[in-house]
N, CA, C and O atoms as a DFTB+ gen file, in Angstrom:
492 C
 N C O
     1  1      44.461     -27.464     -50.647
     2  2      43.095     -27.877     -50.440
     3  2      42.753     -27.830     -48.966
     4  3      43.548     -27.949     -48.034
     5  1      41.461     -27.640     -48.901
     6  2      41.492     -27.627     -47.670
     7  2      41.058     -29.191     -46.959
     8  3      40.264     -29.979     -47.473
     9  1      41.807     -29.401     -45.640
    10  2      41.520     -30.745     -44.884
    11  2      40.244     -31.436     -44.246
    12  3      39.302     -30.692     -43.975
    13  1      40.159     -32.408     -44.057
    14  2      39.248     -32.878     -43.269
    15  2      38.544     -32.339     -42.602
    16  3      37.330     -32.141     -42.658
    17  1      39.759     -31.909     -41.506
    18  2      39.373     -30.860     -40.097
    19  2      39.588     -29.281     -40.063
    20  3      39.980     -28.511     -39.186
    21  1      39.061     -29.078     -41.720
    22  2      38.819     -28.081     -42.051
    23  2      39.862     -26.711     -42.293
    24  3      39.540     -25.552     -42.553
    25  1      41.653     -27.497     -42.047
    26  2      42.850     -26.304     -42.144
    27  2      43.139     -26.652     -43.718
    28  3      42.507     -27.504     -44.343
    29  1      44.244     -25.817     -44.282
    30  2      44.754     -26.021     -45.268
    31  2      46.322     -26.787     -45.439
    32  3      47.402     -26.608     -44.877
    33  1      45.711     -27.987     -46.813
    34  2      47.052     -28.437     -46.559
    35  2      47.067     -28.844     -48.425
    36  3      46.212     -28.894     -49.308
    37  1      48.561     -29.072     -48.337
    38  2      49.193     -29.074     -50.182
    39  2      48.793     -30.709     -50.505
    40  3      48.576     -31.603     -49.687
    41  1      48.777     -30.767     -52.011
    42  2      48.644     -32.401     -52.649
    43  2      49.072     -31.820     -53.555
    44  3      48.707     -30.786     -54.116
    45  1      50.357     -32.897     -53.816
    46  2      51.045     -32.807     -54.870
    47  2      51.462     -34.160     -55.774
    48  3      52.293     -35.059     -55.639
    49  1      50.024     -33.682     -57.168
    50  2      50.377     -34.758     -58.004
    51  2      51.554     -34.611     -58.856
    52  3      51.955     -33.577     -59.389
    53  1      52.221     -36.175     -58.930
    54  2      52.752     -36.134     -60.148
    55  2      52.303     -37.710     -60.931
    56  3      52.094     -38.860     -60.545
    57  1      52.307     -36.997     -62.189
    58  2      51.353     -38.051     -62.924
    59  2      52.412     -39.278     -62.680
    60  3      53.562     -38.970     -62.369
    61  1      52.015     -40.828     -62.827
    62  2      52.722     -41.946     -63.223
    63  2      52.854     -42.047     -64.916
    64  3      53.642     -42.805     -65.480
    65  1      52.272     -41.472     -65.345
    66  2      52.519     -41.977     -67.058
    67  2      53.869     -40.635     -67.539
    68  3      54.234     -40.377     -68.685
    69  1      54.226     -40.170     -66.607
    70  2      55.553     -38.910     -67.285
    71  2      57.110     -40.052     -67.369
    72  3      58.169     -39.631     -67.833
    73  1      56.937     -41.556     -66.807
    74  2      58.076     -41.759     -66.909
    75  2      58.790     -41.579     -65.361
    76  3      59.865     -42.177     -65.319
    77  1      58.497     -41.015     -64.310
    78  2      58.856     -40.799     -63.367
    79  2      59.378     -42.090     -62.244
    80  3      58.536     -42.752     -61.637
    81  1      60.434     -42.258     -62.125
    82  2      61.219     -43.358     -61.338
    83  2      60.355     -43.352     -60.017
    84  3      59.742     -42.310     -59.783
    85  1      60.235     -44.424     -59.107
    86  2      60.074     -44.434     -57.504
    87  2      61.317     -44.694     -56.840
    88  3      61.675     -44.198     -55.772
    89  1      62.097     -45.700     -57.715
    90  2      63.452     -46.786     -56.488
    91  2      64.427     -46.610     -57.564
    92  3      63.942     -46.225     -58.628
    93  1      65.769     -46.815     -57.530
    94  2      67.114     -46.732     -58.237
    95  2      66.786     -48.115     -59.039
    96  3      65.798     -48.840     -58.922
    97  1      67.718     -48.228     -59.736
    98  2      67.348     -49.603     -60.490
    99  2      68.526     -50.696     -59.841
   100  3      68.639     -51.904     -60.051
   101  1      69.097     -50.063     -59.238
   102  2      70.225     -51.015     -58.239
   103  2      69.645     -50.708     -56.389
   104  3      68.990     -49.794     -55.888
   105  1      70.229     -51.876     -55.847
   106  2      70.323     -51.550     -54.667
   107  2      71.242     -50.859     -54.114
   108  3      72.268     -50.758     -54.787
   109  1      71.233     -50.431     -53.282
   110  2      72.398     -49.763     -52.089
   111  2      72.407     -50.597     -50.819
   112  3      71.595     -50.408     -49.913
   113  1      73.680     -51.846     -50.773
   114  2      74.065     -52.534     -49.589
   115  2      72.428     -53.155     -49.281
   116  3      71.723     -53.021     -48.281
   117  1      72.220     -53.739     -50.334
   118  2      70.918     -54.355     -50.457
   119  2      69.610     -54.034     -50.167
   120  3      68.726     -54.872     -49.987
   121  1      69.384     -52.147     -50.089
   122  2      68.103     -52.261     -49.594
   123  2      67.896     -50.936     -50.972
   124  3      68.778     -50.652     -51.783
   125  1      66.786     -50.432     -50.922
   126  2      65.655     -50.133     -51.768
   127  2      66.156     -48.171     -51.452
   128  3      66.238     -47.586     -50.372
   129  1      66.360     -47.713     -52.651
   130  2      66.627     -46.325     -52.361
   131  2      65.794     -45.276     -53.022
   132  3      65.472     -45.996     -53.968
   133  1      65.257     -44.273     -53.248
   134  2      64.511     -43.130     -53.527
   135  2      65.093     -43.136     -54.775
   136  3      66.282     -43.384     -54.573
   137  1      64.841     -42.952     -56.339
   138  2      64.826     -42.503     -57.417
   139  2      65.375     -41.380     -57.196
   140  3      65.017     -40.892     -56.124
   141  1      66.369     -40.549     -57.994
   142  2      66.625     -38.765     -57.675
   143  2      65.174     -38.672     -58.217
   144  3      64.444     -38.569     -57.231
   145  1      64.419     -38.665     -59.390
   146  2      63.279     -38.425     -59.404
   147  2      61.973     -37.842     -57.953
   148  3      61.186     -36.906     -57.807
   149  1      62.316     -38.814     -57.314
   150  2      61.622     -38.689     -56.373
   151  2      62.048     -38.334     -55.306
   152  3      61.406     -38.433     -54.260
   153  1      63.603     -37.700     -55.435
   154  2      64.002     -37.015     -54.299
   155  2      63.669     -35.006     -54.484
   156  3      63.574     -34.048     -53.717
   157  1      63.593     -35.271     -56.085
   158  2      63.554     -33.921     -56.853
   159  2      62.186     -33.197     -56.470
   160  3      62.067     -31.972     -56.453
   161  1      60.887     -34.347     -56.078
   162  2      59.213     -34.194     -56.137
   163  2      59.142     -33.957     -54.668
   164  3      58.193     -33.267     -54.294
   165  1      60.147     -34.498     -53.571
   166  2      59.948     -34.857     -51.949
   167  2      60.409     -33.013     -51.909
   168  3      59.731     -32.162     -51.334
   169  1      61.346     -32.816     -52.461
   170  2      62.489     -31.586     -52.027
   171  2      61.270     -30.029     -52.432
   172  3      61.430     -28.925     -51.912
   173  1      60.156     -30.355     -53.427
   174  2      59.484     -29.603     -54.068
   175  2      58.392     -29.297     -53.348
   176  3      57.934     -28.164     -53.196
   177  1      57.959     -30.335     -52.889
   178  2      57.030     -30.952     -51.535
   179  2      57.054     -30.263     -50.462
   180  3      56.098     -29.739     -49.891
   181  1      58.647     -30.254     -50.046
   182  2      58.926     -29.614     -48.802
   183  2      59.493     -28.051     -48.714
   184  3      59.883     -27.489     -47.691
   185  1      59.418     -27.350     -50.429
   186  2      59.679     -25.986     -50.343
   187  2      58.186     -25.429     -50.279
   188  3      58.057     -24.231     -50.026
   189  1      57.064     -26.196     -50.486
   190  2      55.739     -25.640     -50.463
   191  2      55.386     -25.349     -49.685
   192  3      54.834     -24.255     -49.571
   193  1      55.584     -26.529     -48.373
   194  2      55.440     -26.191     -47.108
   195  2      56.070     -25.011     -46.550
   196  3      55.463     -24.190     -45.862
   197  1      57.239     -24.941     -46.843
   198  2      57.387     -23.664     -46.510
   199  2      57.560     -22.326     -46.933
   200  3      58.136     -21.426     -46.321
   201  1      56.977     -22.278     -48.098
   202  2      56.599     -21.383     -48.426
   203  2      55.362     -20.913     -48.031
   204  3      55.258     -19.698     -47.864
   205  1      53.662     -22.168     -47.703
   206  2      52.916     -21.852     -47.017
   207  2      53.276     -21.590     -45.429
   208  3      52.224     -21.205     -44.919
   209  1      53.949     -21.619     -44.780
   210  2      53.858     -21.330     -43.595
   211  2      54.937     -20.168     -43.260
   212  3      55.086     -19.846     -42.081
   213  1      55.631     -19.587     -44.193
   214  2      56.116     -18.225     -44.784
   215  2      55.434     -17.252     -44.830
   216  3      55.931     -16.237     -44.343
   217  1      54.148     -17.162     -45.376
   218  2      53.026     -16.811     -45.938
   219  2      51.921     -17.121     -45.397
   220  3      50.993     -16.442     -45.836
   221  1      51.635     -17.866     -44.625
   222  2      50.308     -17.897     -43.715
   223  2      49.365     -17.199     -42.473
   224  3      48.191     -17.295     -42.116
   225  1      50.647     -16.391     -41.998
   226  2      50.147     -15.153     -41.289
   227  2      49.775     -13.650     -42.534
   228  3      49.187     -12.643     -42.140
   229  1      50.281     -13.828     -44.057
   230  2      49.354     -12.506     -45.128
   231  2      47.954     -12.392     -44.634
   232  3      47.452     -13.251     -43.909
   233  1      47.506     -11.626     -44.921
   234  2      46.112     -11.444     -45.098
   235  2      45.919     -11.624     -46.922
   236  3      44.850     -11.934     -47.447
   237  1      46.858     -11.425     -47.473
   238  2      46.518     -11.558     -48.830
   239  2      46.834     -12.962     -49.120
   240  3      46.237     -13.234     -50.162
   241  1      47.566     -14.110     -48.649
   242  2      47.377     -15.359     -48.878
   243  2      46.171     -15.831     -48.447
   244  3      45.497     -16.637     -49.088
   245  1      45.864     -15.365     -47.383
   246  2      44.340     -15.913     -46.374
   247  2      43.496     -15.876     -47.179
   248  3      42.669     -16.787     -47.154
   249  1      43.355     -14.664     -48.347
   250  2      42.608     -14.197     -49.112
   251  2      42.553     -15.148     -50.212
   252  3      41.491     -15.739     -50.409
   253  1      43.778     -15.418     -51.111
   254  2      44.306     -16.155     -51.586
   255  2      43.812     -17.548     -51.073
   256  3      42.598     -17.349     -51.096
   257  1      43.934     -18.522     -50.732
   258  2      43.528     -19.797     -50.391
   259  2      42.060     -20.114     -49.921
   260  3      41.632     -21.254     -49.738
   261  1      41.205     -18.715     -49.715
   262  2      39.815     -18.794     -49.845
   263  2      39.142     -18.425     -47.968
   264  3      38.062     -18.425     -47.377
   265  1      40.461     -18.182     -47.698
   266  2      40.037     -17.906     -45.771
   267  2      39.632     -19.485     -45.184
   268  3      38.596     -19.928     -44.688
   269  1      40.961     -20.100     -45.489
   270  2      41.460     -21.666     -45.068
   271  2      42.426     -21.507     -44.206
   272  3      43.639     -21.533     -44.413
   273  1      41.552     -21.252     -42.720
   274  2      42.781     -21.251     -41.284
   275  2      44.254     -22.009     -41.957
   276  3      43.889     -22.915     -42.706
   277  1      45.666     -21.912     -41.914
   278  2      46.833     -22.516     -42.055
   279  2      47.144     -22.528     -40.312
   280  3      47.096     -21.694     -39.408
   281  1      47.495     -24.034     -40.443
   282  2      48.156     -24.203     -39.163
   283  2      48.649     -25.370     -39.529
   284  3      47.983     -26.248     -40.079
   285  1      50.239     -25.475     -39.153
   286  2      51.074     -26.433     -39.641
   287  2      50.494     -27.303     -40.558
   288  3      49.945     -28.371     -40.288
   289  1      50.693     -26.622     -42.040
   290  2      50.468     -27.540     -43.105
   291  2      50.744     -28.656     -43.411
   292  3      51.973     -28.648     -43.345
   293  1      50.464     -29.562     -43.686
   294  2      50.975     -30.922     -44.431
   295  2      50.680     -30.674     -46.075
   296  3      49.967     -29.911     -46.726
   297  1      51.689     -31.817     -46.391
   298  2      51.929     -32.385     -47.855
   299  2      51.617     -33.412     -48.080
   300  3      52.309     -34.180     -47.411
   301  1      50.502     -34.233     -49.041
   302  2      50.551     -35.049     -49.853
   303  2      50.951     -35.530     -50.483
   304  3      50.154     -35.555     -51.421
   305  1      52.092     -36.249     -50.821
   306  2      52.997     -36.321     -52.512
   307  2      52.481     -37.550     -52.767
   308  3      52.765     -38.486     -52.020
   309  1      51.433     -37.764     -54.146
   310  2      50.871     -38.785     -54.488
   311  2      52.308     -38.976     -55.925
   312  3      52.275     -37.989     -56.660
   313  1      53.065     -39.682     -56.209
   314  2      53.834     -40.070     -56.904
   315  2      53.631     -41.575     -57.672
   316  3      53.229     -42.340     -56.796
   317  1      53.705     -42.026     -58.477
   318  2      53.923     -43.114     -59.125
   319  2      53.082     -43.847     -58.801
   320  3      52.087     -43.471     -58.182
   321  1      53.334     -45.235     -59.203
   322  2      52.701     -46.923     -59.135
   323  2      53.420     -47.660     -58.020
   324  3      54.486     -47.244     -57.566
   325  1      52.745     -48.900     -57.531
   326  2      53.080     -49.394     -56.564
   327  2      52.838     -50.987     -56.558
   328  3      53.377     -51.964     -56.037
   329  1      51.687     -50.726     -57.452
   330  2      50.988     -52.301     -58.103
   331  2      52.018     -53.165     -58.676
   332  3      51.337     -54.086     -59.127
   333  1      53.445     -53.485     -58.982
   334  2      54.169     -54.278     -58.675
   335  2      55.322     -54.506     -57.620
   336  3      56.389     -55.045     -57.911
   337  1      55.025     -54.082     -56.486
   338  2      56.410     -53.721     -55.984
   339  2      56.307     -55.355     -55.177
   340  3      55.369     -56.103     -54.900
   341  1      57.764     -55.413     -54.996
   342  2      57.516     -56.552     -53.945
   343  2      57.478     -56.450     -52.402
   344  3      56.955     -55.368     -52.136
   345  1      57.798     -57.093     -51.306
   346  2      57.548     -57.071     -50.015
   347  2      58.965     -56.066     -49.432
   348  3      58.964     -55.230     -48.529
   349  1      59.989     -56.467     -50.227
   350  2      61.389     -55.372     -49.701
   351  2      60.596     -53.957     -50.534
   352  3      60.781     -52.857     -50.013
   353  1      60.104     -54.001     -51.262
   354  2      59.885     -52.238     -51.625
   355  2      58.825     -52.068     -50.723
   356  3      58.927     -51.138     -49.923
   357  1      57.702     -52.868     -50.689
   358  2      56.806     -52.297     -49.273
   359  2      57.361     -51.918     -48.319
   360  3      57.069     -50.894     -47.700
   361  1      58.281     -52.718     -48.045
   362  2      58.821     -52.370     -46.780
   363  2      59.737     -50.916     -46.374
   364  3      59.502     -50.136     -45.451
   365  1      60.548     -50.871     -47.120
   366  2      61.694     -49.748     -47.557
   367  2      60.627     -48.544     -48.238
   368  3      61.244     -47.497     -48.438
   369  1      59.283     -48.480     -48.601
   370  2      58.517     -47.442     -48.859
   371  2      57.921     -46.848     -47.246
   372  3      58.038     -45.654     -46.970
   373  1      57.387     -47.678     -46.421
   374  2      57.024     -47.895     -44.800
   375  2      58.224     -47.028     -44.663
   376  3      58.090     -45.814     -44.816
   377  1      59.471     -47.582     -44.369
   378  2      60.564     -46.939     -43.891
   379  2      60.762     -45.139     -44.574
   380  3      60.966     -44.033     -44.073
   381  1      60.640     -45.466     -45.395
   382  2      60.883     -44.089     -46.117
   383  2      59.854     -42.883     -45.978
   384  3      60.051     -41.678     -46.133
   385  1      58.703     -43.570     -45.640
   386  2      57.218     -42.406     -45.454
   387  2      57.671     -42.075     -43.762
   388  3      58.022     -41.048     -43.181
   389  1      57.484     -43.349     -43.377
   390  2      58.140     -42.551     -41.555
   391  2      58.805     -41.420     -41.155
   392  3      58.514     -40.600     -40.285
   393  1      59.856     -41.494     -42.002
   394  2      60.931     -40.209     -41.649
   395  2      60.517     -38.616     -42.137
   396  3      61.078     -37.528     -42.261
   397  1      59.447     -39.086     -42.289
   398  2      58.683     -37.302     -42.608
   399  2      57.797     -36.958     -41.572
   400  3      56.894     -37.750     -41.306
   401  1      57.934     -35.623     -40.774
   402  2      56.281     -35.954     -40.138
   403  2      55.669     -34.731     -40.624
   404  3      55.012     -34.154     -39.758
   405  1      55.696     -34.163     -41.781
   406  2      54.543     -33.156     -42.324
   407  2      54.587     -33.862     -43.829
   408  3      54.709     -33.020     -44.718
   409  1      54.534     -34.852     -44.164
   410  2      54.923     -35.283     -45.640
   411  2      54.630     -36.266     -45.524
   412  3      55.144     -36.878     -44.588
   413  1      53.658     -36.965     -46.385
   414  2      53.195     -38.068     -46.674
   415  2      53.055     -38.574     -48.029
   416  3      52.204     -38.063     -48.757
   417  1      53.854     -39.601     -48.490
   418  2      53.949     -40.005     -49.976
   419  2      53.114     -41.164     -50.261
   420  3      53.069     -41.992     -49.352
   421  1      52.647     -41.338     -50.995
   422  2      51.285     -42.268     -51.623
   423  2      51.686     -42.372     -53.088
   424  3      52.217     -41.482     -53.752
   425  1      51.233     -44.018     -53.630
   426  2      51.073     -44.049     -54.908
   427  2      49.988     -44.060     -55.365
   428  3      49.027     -43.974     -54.599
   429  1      49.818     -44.159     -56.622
   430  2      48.020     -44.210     -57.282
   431  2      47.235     -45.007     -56.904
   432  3      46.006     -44.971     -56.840
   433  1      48.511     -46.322     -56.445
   434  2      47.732     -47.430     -56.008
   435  2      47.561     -47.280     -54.850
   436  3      46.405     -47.693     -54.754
   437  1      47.837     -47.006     -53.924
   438  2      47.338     -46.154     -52.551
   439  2      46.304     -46.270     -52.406
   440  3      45.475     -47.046     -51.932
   441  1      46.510     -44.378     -53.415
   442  2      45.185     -43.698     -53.242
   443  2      43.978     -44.744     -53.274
   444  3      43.108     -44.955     -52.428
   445  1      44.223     -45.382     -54.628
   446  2      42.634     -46.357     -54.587
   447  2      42.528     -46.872     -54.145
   448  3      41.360     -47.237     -54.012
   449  1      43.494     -47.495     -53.428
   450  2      43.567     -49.076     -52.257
   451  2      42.521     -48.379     -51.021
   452  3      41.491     -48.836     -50.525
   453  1      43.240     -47.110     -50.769
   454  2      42.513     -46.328     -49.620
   455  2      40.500     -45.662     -50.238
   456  3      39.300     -45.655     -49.964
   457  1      41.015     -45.457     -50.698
   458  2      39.491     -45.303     -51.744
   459  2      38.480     -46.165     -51.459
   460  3      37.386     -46.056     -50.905
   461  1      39.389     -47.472     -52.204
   462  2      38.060     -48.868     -51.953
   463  2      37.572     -49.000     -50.290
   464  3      36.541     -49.373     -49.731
   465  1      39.049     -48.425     -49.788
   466  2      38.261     -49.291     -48.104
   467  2      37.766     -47.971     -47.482
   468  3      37.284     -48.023     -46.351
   469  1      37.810     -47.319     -47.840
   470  2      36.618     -46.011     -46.814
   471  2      35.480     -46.439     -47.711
   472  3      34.479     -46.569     -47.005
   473  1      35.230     -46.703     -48.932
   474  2      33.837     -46.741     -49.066
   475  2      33.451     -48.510     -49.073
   476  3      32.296     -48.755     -49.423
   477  1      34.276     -49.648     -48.736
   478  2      33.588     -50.272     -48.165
   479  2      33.559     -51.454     -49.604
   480  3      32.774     -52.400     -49.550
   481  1      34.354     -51.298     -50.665
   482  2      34.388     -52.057     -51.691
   483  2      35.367     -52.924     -51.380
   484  3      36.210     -52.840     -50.487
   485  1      35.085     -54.276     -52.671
   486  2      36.285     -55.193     -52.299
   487  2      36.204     -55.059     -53.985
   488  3      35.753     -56.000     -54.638
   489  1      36.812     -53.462     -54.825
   490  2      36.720     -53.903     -56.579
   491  2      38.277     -54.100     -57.123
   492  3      38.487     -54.405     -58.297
């Protein structure tokens, strides 16, 4: 899709109703770890990217994506629910989005959380 500031960049849904894990169902040395699920969606995430920036000097991708300048793409990965997590999964999710800097993971509840406050709702 194309961005804000008008380059092209990937969003990659995956539905929450497929069953799809966010966190292990155990800890690791007490903190909060990535689902393989969601290491399987991050890893998928990050072959797109480079596959767009593989492909972003074609003239037939340029063509392809609608003549949407590519310049260092980003990823979206909107994944799962979030609406119960507690303050260690907030936290250990914070930690876990950091360590990307072309990759950004969001849940549904995110998205709308972010939704309500650009347009200014409290629903």
């Amino acid at each position: 899709m194309q961005s804000y500031d008008g380059f092209l960049d990937i969003v990659e849904i995956k539905r929450p109703e497929g069953g799809l894990k966010f966190w292990q169902s155990t800890l690791d040395h007490g903190n909060y770890i990535p689902h393989s699920d969601l290491i399987k969606a991050i890893t998928q995430s990050s072959i797109y990217i480079h596959e767009v920036e593989r492909e972003a000097d074609s003239h037939k991708f340029f063509k392809r994506v609608g003549g949407v300048t590519t310049i260092k793409p980003r990823c979206t990965l909107i994944y799962g629910r979030s609406n119960d997590w507690n303050i260690e999964q907030q936290e250990a999710f914070r930690i876990l989005n950091s360590s990307y800097h072309n990759l950004t993971i969001m849940t549904f509840d995110h998205v709308l959380e972010r939704a309500k406050r650009i347009l200014g709702q409290n629903c």
